[in-house]
C-alpha positions as CSV (number, residue, x, y, z in Angstrom):
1,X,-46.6,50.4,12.5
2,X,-45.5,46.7,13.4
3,X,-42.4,46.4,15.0
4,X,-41.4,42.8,13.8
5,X,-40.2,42.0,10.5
6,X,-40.1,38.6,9.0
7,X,-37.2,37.8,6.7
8,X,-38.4,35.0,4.5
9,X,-37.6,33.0,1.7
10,X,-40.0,31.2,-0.4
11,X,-39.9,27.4,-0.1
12,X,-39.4,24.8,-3.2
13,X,-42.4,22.3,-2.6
14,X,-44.7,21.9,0.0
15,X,-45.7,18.2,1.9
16,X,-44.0,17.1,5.4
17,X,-41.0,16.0,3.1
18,X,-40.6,19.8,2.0
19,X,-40.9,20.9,5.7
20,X,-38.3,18.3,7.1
21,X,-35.7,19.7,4.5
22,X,-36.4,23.5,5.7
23,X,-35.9,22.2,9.2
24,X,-32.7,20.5,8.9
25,X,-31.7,24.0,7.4
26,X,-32.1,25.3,10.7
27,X,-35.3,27.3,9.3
28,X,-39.3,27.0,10.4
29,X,-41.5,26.3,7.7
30,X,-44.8,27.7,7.4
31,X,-47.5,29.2,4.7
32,X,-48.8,32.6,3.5
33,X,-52.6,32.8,3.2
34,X,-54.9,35.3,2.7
35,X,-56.1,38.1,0.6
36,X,-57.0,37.4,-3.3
37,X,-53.3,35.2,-4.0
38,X,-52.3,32.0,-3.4
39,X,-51.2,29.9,-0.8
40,X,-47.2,30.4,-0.7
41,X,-44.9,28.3,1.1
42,X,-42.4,30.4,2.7
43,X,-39.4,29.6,5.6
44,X,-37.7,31.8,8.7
45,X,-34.5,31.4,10.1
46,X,-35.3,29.7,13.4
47,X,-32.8,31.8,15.1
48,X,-35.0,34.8,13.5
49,X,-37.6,33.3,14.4
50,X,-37.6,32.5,17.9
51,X,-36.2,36.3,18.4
52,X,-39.8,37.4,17.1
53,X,-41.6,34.9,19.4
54,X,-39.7,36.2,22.5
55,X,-40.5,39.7,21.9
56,X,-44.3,38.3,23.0
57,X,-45.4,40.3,20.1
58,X,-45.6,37.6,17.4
59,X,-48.8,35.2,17.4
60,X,-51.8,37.4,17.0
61,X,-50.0,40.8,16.2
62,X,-49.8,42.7,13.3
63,X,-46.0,42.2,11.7
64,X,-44.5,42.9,8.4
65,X,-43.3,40.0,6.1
66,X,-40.4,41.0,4.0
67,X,-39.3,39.0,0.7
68,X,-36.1,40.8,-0.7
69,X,-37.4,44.3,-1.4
70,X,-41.1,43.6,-1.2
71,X,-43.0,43.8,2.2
72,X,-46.3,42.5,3.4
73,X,-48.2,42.9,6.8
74,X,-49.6,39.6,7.9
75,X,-50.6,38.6,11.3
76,X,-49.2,34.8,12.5
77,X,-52.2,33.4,13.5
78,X,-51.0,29.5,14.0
79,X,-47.4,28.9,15.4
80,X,-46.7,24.7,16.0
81,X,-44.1,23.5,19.0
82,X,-42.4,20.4,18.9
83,X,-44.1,18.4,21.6
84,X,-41.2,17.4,23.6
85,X,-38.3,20.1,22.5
86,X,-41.1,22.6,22.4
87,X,-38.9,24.5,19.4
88,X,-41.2,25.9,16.6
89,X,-42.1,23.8,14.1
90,X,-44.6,25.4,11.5
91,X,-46.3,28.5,11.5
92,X,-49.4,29.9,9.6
93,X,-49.3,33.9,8.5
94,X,-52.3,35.6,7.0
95,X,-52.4,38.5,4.5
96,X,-53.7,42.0,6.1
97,X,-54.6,45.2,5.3
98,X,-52.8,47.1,8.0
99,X,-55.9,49.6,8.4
100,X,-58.7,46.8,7.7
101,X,-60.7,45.7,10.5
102,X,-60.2,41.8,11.5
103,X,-61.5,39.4,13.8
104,X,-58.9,38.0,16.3
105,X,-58.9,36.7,19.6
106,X,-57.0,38.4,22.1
107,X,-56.0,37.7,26.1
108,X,-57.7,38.1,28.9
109,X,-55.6,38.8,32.3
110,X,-56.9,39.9,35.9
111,X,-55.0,42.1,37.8
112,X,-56.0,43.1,41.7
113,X,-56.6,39.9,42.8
114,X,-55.3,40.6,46.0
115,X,-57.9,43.8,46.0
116,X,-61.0,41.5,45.8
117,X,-62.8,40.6,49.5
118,X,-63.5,37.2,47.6
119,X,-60.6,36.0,47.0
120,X,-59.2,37.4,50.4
121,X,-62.0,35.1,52.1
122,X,-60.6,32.1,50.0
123,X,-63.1,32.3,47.1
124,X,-61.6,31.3,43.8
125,X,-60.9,32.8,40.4
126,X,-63.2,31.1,37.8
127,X,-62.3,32.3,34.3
128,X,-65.1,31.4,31.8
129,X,-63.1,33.5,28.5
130,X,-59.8,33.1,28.3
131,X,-59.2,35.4,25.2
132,X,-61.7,37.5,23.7
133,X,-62.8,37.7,20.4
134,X,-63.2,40.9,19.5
135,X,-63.3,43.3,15.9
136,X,-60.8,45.6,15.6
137,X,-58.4,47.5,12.9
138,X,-55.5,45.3,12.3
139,X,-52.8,47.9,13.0
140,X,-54.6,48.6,16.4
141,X,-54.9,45.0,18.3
142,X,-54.7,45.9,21.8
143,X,-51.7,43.6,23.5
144,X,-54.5,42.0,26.0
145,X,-57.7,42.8,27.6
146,X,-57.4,43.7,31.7
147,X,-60.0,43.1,34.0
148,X,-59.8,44.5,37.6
149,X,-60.9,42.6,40.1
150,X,-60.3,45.6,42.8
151,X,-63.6,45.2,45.2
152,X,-64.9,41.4,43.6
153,X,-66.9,39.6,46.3
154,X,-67.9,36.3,46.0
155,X,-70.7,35.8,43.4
156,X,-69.7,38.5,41.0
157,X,-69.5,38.6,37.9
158,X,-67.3,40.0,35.0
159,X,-69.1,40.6,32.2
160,X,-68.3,41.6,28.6
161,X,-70.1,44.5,29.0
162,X,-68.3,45.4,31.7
163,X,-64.8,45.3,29.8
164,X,-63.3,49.0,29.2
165,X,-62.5,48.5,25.8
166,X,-60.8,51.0,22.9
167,X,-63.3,52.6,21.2
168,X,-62.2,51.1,18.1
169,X,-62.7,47.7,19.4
170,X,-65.7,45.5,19.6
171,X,-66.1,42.4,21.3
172,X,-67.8,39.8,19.4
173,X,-69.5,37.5,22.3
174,X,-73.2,38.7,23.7
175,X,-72.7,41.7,26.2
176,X,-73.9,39.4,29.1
177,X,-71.4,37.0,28.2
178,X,-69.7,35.7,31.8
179,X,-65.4,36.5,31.6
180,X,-64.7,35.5,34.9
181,X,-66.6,35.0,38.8
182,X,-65.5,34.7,42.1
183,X,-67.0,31.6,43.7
184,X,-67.0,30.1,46.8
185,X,-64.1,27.7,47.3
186,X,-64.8,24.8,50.4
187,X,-62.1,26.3,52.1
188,X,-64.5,29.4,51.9
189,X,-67.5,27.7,52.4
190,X,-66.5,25.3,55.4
191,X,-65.2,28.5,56.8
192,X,-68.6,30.3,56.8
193,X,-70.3,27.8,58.3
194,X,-67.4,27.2,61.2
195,X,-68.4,31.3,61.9
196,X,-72.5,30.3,61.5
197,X,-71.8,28.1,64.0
198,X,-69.7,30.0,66.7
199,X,-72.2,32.6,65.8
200,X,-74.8,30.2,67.1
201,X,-73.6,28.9,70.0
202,X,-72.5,32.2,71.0
């Protein structure tokens, strides 16, 4: 079950003027899509609704949307930051079926860098997908996607079909699909060739 729940209230109007008004009411204003019903506007406390965001759990998860005695899951799928206060400013949730299988693009973090012979030799981290869009039931979207890099020279690759994914998850990029290589960095590279030398006078 989600763990976030959404107190909202549904919004007289829609427009940039509508929005200002929610805002100066201390509430984020944003709209309900999805399913078979209409587009609704709705509004969050902002003080509610930054306590969601810091949870980490908000954009992307599966959260329930409550509107006086009637509930909803819905995943937030668009969340907009003032560009210099950075506070939220809209948001965009979608309808679900909480057992429904979705398409939704999730994280990708590393972990073991300091495990991989590349990087220790000064090779460099080059990550080709940063979230992966993957196929998965709604009430079971994994927080990220972790790739260990335990062993990594440099010129390997992670691959989607190396990912150790759920079983109820499927990734929707090709299988040979690059995540992430180690590469040679110049540091790396004039390093090798300081050693090629040496080697060669010695």
């Amino acid at each position: 079950m989600a763990d976030i729940v959404l107190d909202v209230e549904v919004r007289n109007g829609t427009g940039s003027g509508a929005a200002r008004a929610a805002r100066r009411e201390g509430k984020v204003p944003g709209i309900l899509y999805g399913g078979e019903l209409a587009p609704v506007p709705i509004a969050v406390s902002l003080n509610e609704f930054r306590k969601a965001l810091y949870t980490g759990k908000l954009a992307g998860h599966l959260v329930t949307l409550k509107y006086g005695k009637e509930t909803q899951k819905v995943i937030a799928k668009a969340i907009d930051f003032h560009p210099v206060t950075d506070v939220p400013v809209h948001f965009d949730l979608f309808r679900v079926d909480e057992h429904a299988t979705i398409k939704i693009a999730v994280p990708v973090h590393f972990k073991n860098q300091e495990a991989s012979p590349g990087l220790k030799k000064g090779g460099a981290l080059n990550i080709t997908i940063h979230e992966l869009e993957i196929t998965v039931p709604a009430d079971h979207i994994p927080e990220d996607i972790i790739v260990d890099l335990t062993g990594f020279e440099i010129g390997q690759s992670v691959h989607v079909s190396d990912l150790k994914l759920p079983s109820d998850v499927s990734p929707v990029p090709a299988p040979e699909a690059v995540i992430a290589s180690v590469t040679a960095s110049r540091a790396s590279v004039s390093e090798d060739a300081a050693e090629a030398a040496a080697d060669a006078e010695g």
